[in-house]
N, CA, C and O atoms as a Tinker XYZ file with bonds, in Angstrom:
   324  protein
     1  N     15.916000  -19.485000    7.860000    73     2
     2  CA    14.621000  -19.471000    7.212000    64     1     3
     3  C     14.642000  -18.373000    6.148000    63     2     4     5
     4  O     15.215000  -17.328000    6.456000    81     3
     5  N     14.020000  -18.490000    4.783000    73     3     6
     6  CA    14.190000  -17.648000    4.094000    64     5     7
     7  C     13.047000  -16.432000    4.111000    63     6     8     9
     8  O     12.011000  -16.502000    4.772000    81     7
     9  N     13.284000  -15.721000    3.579000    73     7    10
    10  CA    12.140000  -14.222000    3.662000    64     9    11
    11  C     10.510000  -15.353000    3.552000    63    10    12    13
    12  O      9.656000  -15.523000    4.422000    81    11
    13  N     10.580000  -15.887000    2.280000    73    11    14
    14  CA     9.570000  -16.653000    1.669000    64    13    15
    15  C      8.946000  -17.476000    2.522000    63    14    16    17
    16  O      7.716000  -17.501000    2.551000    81    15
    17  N      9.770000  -18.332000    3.405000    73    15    18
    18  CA     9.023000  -19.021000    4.332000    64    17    19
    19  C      8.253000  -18.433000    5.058000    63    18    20    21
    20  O      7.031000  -18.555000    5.146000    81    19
    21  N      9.116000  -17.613000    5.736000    73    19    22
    22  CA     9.127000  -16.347000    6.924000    64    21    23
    23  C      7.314000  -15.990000    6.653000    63    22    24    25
    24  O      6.329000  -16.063000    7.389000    81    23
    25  N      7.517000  -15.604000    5.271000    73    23    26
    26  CA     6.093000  -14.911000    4.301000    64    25    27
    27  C      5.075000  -15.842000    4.641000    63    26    28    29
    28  O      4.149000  -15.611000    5.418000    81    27
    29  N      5.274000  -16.859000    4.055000    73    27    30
    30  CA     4.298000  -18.053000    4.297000    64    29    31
    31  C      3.809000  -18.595000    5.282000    63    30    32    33
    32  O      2.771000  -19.255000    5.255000    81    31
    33  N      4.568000  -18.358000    6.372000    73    31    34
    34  CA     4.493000  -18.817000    7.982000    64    33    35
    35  C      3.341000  -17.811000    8.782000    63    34    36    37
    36  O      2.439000  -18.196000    9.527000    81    35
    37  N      3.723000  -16.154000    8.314000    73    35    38
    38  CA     3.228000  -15.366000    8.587000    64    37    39
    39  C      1.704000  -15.392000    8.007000    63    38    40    41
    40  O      0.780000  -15.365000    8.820000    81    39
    41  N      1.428000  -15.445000    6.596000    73    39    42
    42  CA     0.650000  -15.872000    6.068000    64    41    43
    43  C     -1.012000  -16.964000    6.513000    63    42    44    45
    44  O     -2.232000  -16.805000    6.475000    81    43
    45  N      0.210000  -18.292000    6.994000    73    43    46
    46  CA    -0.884000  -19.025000    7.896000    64    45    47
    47  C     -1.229000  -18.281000    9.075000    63    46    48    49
    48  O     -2.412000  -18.073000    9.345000    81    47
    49  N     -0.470000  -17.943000    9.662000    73    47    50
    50  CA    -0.532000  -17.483000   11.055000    64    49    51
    51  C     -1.887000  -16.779000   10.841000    63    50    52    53
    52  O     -2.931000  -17.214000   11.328000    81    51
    53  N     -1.783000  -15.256000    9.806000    73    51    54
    54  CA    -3.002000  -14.400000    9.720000    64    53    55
    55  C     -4.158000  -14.466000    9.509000    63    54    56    57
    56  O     -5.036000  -13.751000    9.991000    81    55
    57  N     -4.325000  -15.769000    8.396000    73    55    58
    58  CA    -5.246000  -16.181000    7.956000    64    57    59
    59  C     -6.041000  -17.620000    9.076000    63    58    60    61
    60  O     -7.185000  -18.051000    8.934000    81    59
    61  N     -5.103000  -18.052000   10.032000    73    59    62
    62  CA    -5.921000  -18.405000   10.953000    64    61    63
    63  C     -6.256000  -18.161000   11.976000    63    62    64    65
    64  O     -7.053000  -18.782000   12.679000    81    63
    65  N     -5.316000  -16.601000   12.344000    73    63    66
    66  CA    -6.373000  -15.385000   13.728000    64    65    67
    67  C     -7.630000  -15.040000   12.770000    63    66    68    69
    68  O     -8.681000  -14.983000   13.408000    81    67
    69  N     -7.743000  -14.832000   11.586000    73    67    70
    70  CA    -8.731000  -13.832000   11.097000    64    69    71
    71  C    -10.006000  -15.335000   10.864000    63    70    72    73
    72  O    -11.198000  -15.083000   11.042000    81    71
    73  N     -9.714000  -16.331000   10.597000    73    71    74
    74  CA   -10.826000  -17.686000   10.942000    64    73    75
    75  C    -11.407000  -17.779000   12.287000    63    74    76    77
    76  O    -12.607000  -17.848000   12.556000    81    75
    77  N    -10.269000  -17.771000   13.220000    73    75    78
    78  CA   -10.408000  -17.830000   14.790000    64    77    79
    79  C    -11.854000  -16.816000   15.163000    63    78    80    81
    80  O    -12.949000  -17.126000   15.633000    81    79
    81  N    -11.252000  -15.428000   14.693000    73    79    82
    82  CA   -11.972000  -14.751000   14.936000    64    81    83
    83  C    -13.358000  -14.070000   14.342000    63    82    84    85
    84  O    -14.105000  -13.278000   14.916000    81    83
    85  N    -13.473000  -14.651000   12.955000    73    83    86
    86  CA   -14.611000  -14.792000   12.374000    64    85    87
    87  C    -15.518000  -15.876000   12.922000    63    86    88    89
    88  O    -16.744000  -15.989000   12.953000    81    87
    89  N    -14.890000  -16.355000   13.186000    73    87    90
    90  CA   -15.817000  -18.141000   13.710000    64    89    91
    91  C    -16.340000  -17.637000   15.216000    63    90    92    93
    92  O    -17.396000  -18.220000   15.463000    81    91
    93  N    -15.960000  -16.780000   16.258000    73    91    94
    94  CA   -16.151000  -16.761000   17.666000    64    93    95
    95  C    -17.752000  -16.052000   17.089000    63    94    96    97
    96  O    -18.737000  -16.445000   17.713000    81    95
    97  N    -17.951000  -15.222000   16.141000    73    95    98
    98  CA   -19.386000  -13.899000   15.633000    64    97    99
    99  C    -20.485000  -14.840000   16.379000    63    98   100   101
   100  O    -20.020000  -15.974000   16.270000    81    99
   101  N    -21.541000  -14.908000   16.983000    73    99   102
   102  CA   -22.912000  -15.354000   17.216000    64   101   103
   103  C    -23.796000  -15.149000   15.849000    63   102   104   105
   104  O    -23.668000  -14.289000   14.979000    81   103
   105  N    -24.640000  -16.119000   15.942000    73   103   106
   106  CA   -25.736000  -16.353000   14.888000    64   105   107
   107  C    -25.690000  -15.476000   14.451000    63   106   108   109
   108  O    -24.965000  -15.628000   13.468000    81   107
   109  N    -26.150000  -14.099000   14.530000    73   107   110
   110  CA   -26.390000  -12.717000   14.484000    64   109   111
   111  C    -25.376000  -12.035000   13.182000    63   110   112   113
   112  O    -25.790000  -11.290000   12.294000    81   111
   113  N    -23.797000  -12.578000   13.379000    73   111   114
   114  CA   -22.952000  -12.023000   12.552000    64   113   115
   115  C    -22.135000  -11.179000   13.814000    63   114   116   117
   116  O    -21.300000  -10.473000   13.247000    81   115
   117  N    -22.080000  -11.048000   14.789000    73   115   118
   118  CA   -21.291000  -10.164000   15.617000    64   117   119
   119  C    -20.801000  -10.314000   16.621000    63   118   120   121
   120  O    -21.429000  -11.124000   17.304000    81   119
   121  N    -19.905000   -9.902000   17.109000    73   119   122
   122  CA   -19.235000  -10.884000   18.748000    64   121   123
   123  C    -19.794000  -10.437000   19.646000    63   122   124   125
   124  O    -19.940000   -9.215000   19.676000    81   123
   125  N    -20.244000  -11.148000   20.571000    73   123   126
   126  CA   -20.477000  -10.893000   21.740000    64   125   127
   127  C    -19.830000  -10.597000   22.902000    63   126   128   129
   128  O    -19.443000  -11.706000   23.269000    81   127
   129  N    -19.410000   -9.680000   23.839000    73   127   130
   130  CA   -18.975000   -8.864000   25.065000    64   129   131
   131  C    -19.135000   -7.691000   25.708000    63   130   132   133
   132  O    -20.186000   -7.069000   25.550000    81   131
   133  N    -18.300000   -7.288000   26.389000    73   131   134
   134  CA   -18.138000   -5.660000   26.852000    64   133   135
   135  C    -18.224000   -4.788000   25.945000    63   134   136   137
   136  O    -18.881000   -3.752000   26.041000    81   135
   137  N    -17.542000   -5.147000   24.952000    73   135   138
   138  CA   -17.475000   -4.223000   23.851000    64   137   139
   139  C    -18.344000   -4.260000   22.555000    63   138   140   141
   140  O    -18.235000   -3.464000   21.621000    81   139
   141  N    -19.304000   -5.397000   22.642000    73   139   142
   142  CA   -19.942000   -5.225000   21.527000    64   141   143
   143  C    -20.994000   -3.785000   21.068000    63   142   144   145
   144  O    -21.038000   -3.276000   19.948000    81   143
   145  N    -21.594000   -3.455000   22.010000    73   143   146
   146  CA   -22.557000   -2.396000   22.243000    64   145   147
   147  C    -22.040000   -1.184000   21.830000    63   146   148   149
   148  O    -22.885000   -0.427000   21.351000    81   147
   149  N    -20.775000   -0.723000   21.876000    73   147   150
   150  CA   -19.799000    0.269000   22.198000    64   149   151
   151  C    -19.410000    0.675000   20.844000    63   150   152   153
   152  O    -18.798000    0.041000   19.985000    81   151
   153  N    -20.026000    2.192000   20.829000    73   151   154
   154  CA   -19.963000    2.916000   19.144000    64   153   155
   155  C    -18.276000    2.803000   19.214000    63   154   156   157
   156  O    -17.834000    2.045000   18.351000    81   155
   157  N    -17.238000    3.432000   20.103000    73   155   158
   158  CA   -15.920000    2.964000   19.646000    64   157   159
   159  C    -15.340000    1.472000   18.943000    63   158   160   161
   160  O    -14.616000    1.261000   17.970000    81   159
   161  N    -15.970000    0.633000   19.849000    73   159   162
   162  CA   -15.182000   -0.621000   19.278000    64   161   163
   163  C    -16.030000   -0.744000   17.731000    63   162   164   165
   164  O    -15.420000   -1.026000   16.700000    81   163
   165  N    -17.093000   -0.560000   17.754000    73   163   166
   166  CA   -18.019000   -0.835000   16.463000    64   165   167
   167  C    -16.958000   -0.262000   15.475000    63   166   168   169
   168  O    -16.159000   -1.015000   14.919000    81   167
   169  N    -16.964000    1.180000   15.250000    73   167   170
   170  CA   -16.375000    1.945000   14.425000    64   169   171
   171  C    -14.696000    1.764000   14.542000    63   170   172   173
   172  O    -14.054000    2.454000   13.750000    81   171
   173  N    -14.225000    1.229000   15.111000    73   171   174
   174  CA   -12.628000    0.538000   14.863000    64   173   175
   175  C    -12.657000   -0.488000   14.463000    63   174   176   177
   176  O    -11.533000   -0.879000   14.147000    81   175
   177  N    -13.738000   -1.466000   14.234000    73   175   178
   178  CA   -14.379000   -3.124000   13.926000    64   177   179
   179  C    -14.163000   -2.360000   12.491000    63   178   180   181
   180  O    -13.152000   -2.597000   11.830000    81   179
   181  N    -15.213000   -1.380000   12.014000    73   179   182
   182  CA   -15.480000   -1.115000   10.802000    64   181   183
   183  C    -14.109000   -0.794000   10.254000    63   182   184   185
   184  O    -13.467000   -1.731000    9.781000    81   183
   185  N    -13.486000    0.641000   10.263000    73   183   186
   186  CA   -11.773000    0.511000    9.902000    64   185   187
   187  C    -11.481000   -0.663000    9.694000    63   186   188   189
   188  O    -11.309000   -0.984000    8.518000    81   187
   189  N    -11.322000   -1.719000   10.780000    73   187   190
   190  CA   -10.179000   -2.608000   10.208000    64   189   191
   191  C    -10.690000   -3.552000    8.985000    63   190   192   193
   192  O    -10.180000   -4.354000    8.203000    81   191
   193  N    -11.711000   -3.128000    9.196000    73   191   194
   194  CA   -12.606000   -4.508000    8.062000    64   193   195
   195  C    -12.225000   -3.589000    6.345000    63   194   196   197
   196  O    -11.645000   -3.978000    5.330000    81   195
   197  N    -12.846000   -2.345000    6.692000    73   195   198
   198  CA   -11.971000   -1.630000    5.231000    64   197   199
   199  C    -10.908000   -1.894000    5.118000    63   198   200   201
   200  O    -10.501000   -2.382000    4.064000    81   199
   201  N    -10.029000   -1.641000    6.255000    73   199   202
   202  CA    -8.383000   -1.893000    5.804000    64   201   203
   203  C     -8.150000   -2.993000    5.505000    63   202   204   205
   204  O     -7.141000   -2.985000    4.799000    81   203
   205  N     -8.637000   -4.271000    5.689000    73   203   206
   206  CA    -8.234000   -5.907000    5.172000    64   205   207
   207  C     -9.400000   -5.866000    3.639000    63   206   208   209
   208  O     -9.144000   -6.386000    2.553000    81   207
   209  N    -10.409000   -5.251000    3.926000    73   207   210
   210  CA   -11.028000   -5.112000    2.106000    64   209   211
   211  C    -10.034000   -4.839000    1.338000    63   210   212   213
   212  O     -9.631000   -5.674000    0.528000    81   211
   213  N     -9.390000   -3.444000    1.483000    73   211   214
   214  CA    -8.577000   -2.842000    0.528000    64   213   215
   215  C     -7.496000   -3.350000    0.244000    63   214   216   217
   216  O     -6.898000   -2.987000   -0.769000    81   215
   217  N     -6.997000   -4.314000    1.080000    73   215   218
   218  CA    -6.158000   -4.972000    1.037000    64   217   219
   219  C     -5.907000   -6.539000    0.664000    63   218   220   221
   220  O     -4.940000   -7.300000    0.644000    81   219
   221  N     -7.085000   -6.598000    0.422000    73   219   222
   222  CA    -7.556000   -7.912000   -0.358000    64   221   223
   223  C     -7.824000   -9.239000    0.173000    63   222   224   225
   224  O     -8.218000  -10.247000   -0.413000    81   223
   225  N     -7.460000   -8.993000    1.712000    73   223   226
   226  CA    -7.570000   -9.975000    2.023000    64   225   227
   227  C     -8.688000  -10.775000    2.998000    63   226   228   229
   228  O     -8.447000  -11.667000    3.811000    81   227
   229  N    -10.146000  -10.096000    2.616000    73   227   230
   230  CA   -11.299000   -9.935000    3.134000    64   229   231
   231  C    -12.020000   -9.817000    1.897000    63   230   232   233
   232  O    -11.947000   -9.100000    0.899000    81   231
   233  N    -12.779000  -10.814000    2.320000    73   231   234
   234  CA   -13.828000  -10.850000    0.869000    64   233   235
   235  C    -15.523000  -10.202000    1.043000    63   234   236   237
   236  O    -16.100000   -9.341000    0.378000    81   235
   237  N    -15.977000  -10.998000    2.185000    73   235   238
   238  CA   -16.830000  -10.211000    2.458000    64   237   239
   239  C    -17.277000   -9.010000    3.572000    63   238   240   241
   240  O    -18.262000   -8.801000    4.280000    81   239
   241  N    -16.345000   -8.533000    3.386000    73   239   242
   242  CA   -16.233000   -7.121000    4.457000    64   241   243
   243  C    -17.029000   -5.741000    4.118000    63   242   244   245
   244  O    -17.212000   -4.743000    4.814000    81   243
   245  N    -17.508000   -6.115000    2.548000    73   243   246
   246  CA   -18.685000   -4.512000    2.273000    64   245   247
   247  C    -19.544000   -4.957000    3.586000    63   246   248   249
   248  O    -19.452000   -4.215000    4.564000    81   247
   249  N    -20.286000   -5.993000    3.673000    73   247   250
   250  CA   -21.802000   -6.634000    4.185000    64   249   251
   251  C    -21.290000   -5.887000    5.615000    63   250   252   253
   252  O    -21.911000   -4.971000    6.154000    81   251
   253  N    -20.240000   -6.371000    6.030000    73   251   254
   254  CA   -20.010000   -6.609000    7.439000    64   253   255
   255  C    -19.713000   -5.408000    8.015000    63   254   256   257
   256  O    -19.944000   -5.160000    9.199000    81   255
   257  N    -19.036000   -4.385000    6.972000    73   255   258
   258  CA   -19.437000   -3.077000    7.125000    64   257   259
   259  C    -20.288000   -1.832000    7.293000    63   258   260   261
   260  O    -20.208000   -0.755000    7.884000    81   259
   261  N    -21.113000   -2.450000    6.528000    73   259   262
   262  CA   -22.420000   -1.654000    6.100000    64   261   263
   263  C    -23.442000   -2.077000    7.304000    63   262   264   265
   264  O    -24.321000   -1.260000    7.580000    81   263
   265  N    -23.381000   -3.349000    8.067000    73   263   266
   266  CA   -24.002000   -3.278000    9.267000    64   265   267
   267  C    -23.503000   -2.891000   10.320000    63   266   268   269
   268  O    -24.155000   -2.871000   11.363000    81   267
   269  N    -22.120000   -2.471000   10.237000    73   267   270
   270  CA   -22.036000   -1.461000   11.237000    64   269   271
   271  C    -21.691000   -0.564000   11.043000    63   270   272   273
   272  O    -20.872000   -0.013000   11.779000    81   271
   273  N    -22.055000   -0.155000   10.218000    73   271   274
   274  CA   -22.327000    2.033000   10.124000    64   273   275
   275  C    -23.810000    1.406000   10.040000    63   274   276   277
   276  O    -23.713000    1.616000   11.249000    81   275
   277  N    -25.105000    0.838000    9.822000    73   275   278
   278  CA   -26.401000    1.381000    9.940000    64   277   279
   279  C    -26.437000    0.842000   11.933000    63   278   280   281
   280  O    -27.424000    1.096000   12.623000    81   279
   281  N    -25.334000    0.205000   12.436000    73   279   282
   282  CA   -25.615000    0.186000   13.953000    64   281   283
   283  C    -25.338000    1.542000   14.287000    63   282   284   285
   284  O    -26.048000    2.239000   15.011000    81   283
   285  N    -24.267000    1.894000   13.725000    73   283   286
   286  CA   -23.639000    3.553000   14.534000    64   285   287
   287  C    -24.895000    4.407000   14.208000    63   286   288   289
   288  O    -25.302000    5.289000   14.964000    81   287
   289  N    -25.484000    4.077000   13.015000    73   287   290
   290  CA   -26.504000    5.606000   12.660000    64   289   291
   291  C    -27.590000    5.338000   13.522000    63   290   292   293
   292  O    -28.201000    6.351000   13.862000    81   291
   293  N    -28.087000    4.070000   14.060000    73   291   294
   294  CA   -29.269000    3.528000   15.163000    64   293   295
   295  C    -28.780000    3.819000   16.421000    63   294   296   297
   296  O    -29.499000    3.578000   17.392000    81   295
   297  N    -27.927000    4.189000   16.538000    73   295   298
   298  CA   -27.606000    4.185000   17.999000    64   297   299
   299  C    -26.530000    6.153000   18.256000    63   298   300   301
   300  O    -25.575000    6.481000   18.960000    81   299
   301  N    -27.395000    6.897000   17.270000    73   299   302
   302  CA   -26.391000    8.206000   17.504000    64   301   303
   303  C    -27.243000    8.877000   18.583000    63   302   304   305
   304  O    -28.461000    9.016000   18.474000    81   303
   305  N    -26.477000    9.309000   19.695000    73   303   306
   306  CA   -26.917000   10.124000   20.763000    64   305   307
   307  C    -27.859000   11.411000   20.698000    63   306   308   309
   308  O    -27.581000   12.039000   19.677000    81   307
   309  N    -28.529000   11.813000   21.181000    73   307   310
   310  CA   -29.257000   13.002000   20.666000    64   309   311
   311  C    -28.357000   14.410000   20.376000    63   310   312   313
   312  O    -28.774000   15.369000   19.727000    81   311
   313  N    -27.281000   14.326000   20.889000    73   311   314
   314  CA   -26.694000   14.991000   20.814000    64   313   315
   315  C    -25.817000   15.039000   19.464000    63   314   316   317
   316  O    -25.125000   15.986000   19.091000    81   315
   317  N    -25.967000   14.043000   18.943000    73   315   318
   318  CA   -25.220000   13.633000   17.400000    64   317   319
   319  C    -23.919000   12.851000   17.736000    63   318   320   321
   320  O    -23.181000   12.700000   16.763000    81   319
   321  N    -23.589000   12.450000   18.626000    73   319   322
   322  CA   -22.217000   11.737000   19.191000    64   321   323
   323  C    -22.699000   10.306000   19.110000    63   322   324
   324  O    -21.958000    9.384000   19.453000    81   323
């Protein structure tokens, strides 16, 4: 197999975990589980969504960002954590 295929193979592959997993979001825009609630997973959700922005391969990831940093700022502990 050449690099190129290899590329292309990889290619589909990514672009249909990142469908898979855009498509599971509820009405709402957000997944539902254990971890939805959870300022960690939120704020590693957010990272990766910058890192596929910057990387071009996320189009609408400002939106999807920006609602979760105003979840993290609704939900900061009194303590500021």
């Amino acid at each position: 197999m050449s690099d190129r295929q290899s590329s292309s193979r990889w290619e589909a592959c990514y672009d249909r975990v990142i469908a898979d997993l855009l498509g599971e979001r509820c009405s709402s825009g957000h997944w539902e589980g254990a971890l939805s609630s959870s300022a960690l997973s939120t704020a590693t959700a957010i990272t990766a969504l910058a890192i596929l922005d910057r990387s071009g391969h996320l189009t609408d990831s400002h939106r999807l960002q920006q609602a979760g940093l105003e979840w993290l700022a609704s939900h900061v502990n009194q303590d500021g954590g």
